[in-house]
N, C-alpha and C positions, 0 to 999 in steps of 0.2 A: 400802317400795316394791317391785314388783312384778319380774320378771324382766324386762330389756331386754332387743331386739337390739341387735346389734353392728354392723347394717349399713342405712343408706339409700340411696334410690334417689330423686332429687329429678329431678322433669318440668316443663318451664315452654314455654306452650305461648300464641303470639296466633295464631290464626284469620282469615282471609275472615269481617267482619261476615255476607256472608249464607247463612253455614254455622253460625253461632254459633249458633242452639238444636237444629239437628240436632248437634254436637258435644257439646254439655250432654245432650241425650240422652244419646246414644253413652256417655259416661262413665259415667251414672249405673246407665243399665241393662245396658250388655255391658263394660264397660275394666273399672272397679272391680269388679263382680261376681267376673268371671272373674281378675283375679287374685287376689281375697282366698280363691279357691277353690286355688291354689296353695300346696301346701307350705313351709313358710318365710317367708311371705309373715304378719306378724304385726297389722299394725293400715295404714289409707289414710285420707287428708285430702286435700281441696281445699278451693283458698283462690281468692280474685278480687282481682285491685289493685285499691287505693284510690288509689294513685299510683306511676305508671313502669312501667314493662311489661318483660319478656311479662304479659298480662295474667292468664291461669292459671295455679298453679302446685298442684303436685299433689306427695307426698309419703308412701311406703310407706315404715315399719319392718321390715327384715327381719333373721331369723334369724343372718344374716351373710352380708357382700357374697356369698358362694358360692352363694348361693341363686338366682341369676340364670345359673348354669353348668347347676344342673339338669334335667335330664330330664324333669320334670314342668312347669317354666319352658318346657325349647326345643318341648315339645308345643302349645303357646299358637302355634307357626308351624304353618303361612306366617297372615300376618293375615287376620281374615273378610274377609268384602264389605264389610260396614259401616265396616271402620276402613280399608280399601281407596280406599272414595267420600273419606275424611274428608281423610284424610293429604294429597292432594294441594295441599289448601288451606290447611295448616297455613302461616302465614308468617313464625314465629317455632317451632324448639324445642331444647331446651338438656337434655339426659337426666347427668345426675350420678348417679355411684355412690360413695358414701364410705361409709368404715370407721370405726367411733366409738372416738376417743382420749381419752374422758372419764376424767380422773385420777378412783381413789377416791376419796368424798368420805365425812366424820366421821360418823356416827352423827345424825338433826336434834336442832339442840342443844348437840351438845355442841363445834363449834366455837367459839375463842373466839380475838379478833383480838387480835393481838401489838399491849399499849401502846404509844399513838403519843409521839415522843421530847416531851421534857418534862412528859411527863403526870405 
């Protein structure tokens, strides 16, 4: 397996139905772009409910929560135009930042589950 980060940044976002495909724009061509051009900034997914809302939910892997301190992150301010229009219609959004506490895990394979009693 590949090197992690240590840090997510999870975004859950419902919209004004009659901003929702200028929003989907928005993300596709200037949000996600411009930050996966950011330093520290390692891998981005969105997702759509299938059930229960906010209905978007968005999710970057980063280097480590720090990477939202830096320098090349607070350049991303003051927001364009475009997320200027968008933002006022957001009606739902919930920004998390966590730190990954994933215990080590075995080699694949070679764990092996402690006999259950009377076996």
């Amino acid at each position: 397996m590949g090197e992690r980060g240590t840090g997510l940044l999870l975004v859950m976002i419902d919209i004004d139905p009659a901003y929702e495909e200028d929003f989907n724009r928005w993300y596709d061509e200037e949000h996600f772009p411009e930050r996966m051009q950011c330093p520290g900034f390692l891998s981005a997914r969105r997702f759509v409910s299938v059930e229960g809302e906010p209905k978007y939910l968005a999710f970057y892997e980063l280097e480590n929560p720090e990477v939202l301190d830096s320098p090349e992150y607070r350049a991303m301010q003051p927001p364009s135009e475009w997320t200027r229009k968008l933002t006022p219609h957001f009606t739902a959004l919930t920004r998390n930042v966590y730190r990954d506490i994933t215990p080590e895990l075995p080699p694949e394979g070679s764990f092996v589950f402690p006999p259950r009693a009377g076996s």
